[in-house]
N, C-alpha and C positions, 0 to 999 in steps of 0.2 A: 084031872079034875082040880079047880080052883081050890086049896086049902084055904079058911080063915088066916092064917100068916101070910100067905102068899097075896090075898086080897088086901092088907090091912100093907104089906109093902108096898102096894102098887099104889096104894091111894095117900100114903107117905110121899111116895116119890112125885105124883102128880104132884101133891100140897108143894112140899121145895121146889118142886121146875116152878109153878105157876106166879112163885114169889120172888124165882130169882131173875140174874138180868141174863144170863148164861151158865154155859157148862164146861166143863177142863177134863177132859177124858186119861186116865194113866193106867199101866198095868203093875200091877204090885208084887208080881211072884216072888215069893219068899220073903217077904218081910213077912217081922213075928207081929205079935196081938198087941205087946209092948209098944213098936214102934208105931202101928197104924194108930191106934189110941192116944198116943203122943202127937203122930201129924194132923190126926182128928179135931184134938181140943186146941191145938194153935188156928188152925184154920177157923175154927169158928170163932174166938176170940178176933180173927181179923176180921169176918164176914161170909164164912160161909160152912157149907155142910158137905162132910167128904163119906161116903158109904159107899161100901160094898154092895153091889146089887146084881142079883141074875139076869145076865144079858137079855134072855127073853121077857122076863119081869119092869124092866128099862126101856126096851122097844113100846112094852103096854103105854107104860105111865109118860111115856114125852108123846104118842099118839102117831101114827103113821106119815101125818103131813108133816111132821118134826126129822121122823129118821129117816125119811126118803132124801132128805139133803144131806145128810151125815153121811158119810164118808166110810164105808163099811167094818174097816178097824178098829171104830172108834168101838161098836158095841157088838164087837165080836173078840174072844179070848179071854184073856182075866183081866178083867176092868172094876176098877174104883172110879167112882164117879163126882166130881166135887162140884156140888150145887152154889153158886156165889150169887149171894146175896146183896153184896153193898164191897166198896175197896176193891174191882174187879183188879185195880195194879196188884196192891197189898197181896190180897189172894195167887194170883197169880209168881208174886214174886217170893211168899212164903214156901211155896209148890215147888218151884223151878227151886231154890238154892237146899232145900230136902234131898231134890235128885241126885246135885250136884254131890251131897254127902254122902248121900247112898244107893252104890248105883242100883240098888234092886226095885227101885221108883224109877218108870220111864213114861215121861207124858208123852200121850198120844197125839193130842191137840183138844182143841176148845171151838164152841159153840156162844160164839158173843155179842151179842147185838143183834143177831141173825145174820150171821156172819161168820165161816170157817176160819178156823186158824191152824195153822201146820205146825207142827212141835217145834219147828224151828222160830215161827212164827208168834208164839207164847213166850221163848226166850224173852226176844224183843220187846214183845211187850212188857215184861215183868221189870224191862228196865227202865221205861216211864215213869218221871215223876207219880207222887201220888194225884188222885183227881183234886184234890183238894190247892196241891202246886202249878199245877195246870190251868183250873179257873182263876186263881189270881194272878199268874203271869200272864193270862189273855187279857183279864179285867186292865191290868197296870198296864199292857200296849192299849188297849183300845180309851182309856184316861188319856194316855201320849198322846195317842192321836186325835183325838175329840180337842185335848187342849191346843194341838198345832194348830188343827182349822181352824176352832175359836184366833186365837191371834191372828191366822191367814187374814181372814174375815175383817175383823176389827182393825188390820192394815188396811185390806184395801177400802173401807170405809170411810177409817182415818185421811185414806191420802187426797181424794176428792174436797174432803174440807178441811185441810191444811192450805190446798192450791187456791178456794175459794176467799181463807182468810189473809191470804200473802195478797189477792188483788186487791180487798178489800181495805186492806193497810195502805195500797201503794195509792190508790183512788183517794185515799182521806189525806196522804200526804201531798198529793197534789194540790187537792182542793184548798189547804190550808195555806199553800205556797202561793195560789191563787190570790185568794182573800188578801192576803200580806204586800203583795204588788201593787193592788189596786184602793184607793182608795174608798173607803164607804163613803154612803149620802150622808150617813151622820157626819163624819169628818168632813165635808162639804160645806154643809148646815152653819158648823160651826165658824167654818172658815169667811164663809157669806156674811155672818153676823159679826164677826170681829173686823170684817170692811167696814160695815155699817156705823158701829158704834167708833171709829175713827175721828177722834176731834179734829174739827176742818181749822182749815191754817187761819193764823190771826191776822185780818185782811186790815185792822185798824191802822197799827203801825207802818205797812208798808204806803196806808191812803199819806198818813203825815209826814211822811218822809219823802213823798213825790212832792208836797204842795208846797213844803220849804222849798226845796232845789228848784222850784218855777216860782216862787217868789224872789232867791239869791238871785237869780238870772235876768230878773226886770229889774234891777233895783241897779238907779241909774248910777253912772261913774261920775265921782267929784274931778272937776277941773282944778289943776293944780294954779292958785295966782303967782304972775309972775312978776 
């Protein structure tokens, strides 16, 4: 029959699963109350909640559609169960180098995303940047790459009306080369009116200088007496 404590852990354990993003399954034999309470408060300082909980009481509170994908060692034997919250690396990686120090912590695996994870498999993970490292080294490639396109872009933009303004150039320097060859009507104009205003030859002089020489020429010879 359902005790009051028994009730009051289960509906604990709902509250943490329902908040957290996963779960990190380990078996704790023989560590003392010292140590759990020591890897207790580090883990929740990084993000999450590590308890001891009766396997059947655990079955309750994650619900049947949860531990039918679990893996059956997870929530079978002496299992501590770490609720995480937020920092699933953090968590994970706080977890894993504990073991490393003592072997009486063995994780069993985790429950992430909706997602199995094999002990071996938690390793690995725990040595993932943190999430924090992660979205900004995605963020700074996809800047990278956002700005490659951008200039792709603005190249091939650019090179259409670079070739437009190189014809444009060579078409004005012809034209001008043009013009230059050829005379304009104004230049014409001017040239017609400075025929025009040509003062015409002094016809006078050349009248009186013919009428002499045709009078020298009638004008008869003296006979010499002899």
């Amino acid at each position: 029959m359902p005790t009051p404590k028994k009730i009051e852990t289960v509906e604990k354990a709902k509250n943490w699963y329902s908040q957290s993003k996963g779960l990190i399954f380990t078996e704790y034999s023989g560590l003392s109350v010292p140590e759990l309470q020591q890897l207790r408060s580090s883990l929740r300082e990084t993000g999450g909640e590590f308890h001891v909980i009766k396997n059947t009481l655990l079955r309750i509170a994650l619900g049947s559609d949860v531990v039918e994908k679990l893996p059956p060692e997870f929530h079978n034997g002496v299992t501590a169960t770490l609720f995480v919250f937020d920092n699933e690396v953090n968590c994970a990686k706080v977890l894993t180098n504990f073991a490393k120090t003592n072997k009486k912590l063995k994780i069993k695996g985790a429950f992430l995303e909706d997602t199995i994870l094999s002990a071996k498999e938690v390793d690995e993970f725990a040595k993932l940047p943190p999430r924090e490292e992660l979205i900004a080294s995605i963020a700074g490639a996809i800047t990278a790459t956002l700005s490659q396109i951008a200039g792709c872009i603005q190249e091939m933009l650019a090179g259409p009306i670079r070739a437009i303004g190189a014809v444009a150039d060579k078409l004005g320097a012809s034209q001008t080369v043009s013009q230059e060859g050829t005379p304009s009507e104004e230049t014409k104009t001017e040239e017609t009116k400075t025929e025009e205003e040509k003062p015409a030859e002094d016809t006078t002089t050349t009248t009186e200088n013919v009428s002499e020489a045709e009078a020298t020429s009638e004008k008869p010879t003296e006979s010499k007496e002899e």
